[in-house]
C-alpha positions in Angstrom: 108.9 -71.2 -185.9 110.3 -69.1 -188.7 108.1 -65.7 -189.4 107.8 -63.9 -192.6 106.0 -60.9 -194.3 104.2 -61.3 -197.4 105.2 -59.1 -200.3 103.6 -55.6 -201.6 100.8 -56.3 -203.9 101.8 -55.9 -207.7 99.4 -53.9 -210.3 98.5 -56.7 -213.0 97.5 -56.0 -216.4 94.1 -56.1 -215.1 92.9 -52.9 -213.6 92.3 -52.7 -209.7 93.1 -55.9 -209.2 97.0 -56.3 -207.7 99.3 -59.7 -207.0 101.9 -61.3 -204.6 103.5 -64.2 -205.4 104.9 -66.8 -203.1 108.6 -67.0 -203.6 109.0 -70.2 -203.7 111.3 -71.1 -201.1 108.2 -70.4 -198.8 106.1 -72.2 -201.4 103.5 -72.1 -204.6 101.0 -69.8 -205.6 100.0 -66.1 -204.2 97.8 -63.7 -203.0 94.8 -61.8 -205.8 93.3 -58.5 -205.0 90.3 -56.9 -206.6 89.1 -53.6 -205.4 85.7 -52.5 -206.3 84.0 -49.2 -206.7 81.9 -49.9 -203.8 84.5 -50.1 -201.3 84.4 -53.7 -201.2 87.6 -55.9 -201.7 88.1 -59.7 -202.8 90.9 -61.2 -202.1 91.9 -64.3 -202.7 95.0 -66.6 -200.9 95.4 -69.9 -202.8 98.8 -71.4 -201.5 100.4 -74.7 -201.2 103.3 -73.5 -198.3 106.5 -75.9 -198.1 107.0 -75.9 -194.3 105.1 -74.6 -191.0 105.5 -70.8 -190.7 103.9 -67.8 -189.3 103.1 -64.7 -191.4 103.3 -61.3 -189.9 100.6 -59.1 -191.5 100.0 -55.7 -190.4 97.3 -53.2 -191.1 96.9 -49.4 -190.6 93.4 -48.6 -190.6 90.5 -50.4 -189.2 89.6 -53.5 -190.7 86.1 -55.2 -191.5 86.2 -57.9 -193.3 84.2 -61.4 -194.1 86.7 -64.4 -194.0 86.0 -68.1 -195.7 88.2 -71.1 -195.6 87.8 -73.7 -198.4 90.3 -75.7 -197.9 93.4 -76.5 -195.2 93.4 -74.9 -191.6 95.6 -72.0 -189.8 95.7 -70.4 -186.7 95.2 -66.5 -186.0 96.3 -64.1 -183.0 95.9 -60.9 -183.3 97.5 -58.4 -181.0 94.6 -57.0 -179.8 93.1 -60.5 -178.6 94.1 -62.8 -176.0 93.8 -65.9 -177.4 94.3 -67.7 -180.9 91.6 -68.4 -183.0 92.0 -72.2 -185.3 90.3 -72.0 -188.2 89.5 -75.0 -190.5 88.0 -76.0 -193.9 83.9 -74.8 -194.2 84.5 -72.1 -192.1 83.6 -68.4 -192.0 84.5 -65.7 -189.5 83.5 -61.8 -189.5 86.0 -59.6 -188.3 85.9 -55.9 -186.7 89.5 -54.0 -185.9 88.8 -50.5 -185.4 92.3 -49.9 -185.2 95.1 -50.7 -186.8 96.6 -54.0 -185.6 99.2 -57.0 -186.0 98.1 -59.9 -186.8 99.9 -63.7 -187.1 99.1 -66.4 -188.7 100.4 -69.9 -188.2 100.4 -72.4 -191.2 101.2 -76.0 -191.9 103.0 -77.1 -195.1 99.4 -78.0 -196.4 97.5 -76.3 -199.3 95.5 -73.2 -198.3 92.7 -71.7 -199.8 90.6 -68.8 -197.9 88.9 -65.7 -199.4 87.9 -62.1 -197.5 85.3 -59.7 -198.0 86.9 -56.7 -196.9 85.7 -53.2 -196.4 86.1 -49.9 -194.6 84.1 -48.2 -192.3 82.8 -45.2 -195.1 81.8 -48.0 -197.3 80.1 -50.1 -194.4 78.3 -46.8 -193.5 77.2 -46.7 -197.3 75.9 -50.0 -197.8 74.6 -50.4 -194.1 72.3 -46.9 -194.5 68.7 -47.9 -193.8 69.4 -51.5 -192.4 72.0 -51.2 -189.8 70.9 -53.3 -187.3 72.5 -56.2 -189.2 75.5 -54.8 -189.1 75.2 -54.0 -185.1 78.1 -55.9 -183.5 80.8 -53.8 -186.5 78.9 -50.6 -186.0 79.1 -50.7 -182.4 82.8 -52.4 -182.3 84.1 -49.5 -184.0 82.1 -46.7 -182.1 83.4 -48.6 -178.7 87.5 -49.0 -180.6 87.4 -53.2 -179.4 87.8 -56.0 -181.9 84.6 -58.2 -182.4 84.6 -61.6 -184.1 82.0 -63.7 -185.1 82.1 -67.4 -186.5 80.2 -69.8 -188.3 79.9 -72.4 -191.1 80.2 -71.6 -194.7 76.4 -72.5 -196.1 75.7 -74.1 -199.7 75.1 -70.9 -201.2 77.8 -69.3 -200.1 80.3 -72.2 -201.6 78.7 -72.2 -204.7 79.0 -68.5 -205.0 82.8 -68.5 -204.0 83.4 -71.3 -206.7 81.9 -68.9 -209.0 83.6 -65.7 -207.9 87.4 -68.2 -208.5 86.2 -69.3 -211.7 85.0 -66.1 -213.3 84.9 -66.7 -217.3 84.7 -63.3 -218.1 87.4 -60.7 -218.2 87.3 -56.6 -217.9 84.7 -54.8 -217.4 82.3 -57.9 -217.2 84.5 -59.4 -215.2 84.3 -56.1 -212.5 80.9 -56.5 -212.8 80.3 -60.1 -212.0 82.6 -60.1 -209.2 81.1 -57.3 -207.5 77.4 -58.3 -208.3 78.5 -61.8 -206.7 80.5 -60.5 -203.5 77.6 -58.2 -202.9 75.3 -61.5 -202.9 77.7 -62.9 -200.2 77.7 -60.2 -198.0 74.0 -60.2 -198.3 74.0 -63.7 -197.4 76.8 -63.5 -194.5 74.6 -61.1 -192.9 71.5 -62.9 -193.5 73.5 -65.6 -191.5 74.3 -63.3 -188.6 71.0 -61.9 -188.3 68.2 -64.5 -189.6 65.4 -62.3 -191.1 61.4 -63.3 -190.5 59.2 -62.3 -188.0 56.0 -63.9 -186.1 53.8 -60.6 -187.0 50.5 -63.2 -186.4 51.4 -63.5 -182.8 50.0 -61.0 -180.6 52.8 -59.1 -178.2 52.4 -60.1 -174.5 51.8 -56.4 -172.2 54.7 -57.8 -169.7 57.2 -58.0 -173.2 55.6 -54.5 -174.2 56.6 -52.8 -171.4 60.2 -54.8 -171.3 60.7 -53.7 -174.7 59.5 -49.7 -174.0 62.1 -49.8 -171.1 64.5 -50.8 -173.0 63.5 -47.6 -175.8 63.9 -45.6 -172.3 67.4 -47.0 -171.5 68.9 -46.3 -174.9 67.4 -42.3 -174.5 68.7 -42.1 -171.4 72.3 -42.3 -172.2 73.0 -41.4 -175.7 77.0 -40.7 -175.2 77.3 -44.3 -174.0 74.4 -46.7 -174.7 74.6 -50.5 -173.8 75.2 -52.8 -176.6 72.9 -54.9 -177.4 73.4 -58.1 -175.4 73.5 -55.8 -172.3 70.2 -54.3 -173.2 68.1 -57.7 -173.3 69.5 -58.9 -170.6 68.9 -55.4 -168.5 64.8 -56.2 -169.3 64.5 -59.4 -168.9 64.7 -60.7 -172.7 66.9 -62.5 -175.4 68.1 -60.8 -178.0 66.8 -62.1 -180.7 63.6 -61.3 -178.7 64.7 -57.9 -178.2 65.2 -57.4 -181.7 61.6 -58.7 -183.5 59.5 -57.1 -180.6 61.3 -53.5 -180.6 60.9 -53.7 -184.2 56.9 -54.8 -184.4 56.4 -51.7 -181.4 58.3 -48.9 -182.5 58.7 -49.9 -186.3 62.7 -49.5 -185.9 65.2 -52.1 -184.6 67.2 -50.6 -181.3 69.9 -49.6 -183.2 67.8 -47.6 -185.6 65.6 -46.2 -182.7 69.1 -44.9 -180.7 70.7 -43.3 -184.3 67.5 -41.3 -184.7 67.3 -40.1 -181.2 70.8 -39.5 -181.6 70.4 -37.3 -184.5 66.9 -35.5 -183.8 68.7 -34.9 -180.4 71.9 -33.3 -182.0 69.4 -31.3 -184.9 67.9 -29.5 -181.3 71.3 -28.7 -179.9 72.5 -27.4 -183.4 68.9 -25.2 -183.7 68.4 -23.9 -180.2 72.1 -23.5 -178.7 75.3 -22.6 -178.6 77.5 -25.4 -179.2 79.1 -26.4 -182.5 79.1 -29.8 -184.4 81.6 -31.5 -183.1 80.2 -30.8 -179.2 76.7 -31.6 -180.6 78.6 -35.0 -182.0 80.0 -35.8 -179.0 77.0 -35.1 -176.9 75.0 -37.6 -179.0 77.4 -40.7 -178.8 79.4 -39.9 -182.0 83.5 -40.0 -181.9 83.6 -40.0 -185.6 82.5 -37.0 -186.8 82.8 -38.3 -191.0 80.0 -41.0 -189.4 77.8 -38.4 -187.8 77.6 -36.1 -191.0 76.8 -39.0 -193.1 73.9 -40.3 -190.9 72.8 -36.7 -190.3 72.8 -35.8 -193.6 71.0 -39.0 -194.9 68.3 -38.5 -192.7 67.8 -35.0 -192.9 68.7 -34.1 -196.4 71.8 -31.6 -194.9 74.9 -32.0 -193.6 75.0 -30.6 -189.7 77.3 -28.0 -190.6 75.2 -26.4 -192.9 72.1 -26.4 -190.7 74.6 -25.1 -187.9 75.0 -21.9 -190.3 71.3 -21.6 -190.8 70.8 -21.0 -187.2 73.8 -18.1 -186.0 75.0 -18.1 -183.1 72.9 -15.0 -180.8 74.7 -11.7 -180.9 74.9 -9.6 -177.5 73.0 -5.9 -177.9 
């Protein structure tokens, strides 16, 4: 099977928003790309390809993303994985690479139409502050460097807001806005779809699930440089997960991965005040490989960055 590249996206006349176009020996159509302030991206493949090929695509950084396929099918490897995933018409996939990656795609000579949510890890940081338990298997794929997918079906909602996003009637500045407003509104409601809100607050917590739950608060202390993810955890006490989830949370007030962040960072905010070591050892000893991560939770929690309380406590001076 022949393999090609797509093109370099093209600036349009509109501003952040780029093009490739399909020569058309390969077939009709192209490739749109809006980037938003936020960090998001939309980007939109709407091709009608002539024959069966494979596209190469290959990416640099990490890569988050939300996928959705409206119409047609294809089949994705990427390098990192060992097996092929087939994708078809209604459905939607989120994606974790945390580094960069090759990726191939094999197409029929069928009309394709998917969309992506994509984003990078400072702007998943941004828009995950304060709830990032739904965003637990990304978070925790690119702390741990291993790809994480996660499919389902595309819902109502989310179809009528992606017919919406393709036939935006507004242009410039309106148009940014709309867009974003609506691809913010699908990511709250692909995450929604990963983790299903509500709670059974009326039902009272059993002692045997109490204590499950507080050992598992002990296990995640215990070992902050390398915690267990989260299916590990349930099933290391005895619950599910989604279990796991709605008890820790009516117990301690926090979901896990909110209760191991702030033991994290109270932990590395004593090692910064009463010792020796510097930020990047106090990052390290806490769990955290990226240090751009740490000073952004650290600072959003305590008002200041860790360097700066690192100079407000001097390292001791021998007489």
């Amino acid at each position: 099977m022949e393999t090609i590249q797509l093109g370099t996206p093209q600036p349009t006349t509109t501003s952040n928003q780029f093009r490739i176009d399909m020569p058309s020996s390969i077939g009709q159509g192209g490739v749109d790309i809006i980037a938003f302030s936020s960090g998001l991206q939309f980007i939109v493949l709407d091709i009608h390809f002539e024959r069966p090929l494979q596209i190469r695509n290959f990416s640099s950084t990490p890569t988050v993303g939300f996928g959705f396929c409206l119409t047609g099918r294809f089949e994705v490897r990427p390098a990192c994985l060992k097996t092929a995933l087939a994708i078809r018409t209604g459905e939607s996939g989120f994606f974790a690479f945390p580094r960069s990656v090759e990726v191939f795609e094999k197409v029929g000579n069928e009309n394709l139409k998917t969309m992506y949510l994509m984003l990078n890890g400072d702007s998943l940081m941004d828009i995950a502050n304060g709830d990032e338990d739904r965003f637990y298997p990304v978070l925790n794929s690119l702390e741990k460097k291993v790809p994480c997918r996660i499919s389902h079906g595309m819902t109502p909602v989310m179809k009528a807001i992606l017919h919406q996003m393709h036939r935006c009637p507004y242009r410039g500045i309106t148009r940014q806005v709309f867009l974003e407003g609506k691809a913010m509104e699908l990511l709250a409601h692909k995450l929604e779809q990963i983790y299903p809100g509500g709670d059974s607050h009326g039902v009272p917590i059993k002692a045997s699930e109490t204590e499950r739950v507080r050992h598992a608060a002990h296990i995640l202390a215990r070992d902050l440089e390398n915690p267990p993810d989260i299916t590990a955890l349930a099933h290391s006490v005895g619950l599910n997960r989604t279990k796991l989830y709605r008890s820790f949370k009516r117990i301690f007030g926090l979901f896990p991965f909110e209760y191991l962040r702030n033991h994290r960072l109270q932990t590395a905010m004593q090692l910064l005040q009463d010792s020796e070591i510097n930020v990047t050892e106090a990052a390290m000893m806490v769990g955290y490989t990226n240090l751009s991560y740490f000073a952004k939770a650290f600072k959003s929690m305590f008002g200041i960055t860790p360097g700066e309380l690192r100079k407000s406590f001097p390292r001791s001076t021998q007489a």
